[in-house]
C-alpha positions, 0 to 999 in steps of 0.5 A: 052269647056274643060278647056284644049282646052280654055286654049290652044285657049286663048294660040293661041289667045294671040300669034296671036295677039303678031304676029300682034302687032309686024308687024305694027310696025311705019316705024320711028323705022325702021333704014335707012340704007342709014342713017349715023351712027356715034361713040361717042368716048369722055369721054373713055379713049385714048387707048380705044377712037383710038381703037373704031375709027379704028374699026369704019372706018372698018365698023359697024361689026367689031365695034360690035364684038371688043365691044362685045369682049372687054365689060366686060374689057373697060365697052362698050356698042355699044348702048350708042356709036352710034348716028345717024345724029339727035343725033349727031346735039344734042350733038353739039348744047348741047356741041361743044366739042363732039368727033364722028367718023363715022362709014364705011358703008359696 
């Protein structure tokens, strides 16, 4: 075989089996949809907390696109914001003060 045709075989090979991998992921990594999501707004500034808590009683889109807009100027980041249900026990088993919202479900 061609060192061209082994190459573009192995090419294929390594797609197919990326492809693979990436469908069998554990249904533990799949998120629920049912599932509530919540916010955590303690340790932002004030202004910042109320405006991240209306746009969470909005719904998940909205929190996303004022994060998304306002990242560079607050320092957000939507994945260190939100918790689900687990997380959320952890934080206030660890400290009772946490301060969450939960986000709207659309």
């Amino acid at each position: 075989m061609k060192p061209f045709h082994l190459g573009c075989t192995l090419a294929a090979a390594a797609a197919l089996l990326a492809g693979a991998a990436e469908a069998q992921q554990p249904e533990a990594a799949m998120l629920n949809p049912f599932q509530p999501i919540y916010v955590r707004t303690d340790g932002l500034p004030q202004a910042v907390a109320r405006r991240v808590e209306e746009e969470a009683q909005k719904g998940l889109q909205p929190l996303r696109q004022y994060v998304q807009r306002t990242k560079f100027i607050h320092q957000l980041d939507l994945i260190s914001l939100l918790m689900t249900r687990d997380q959320l026990r952890t934080a206030l088993f660890q400290d009772e003060n946490v301060r969450v919202v939960q986000v709207a479900q659309n």
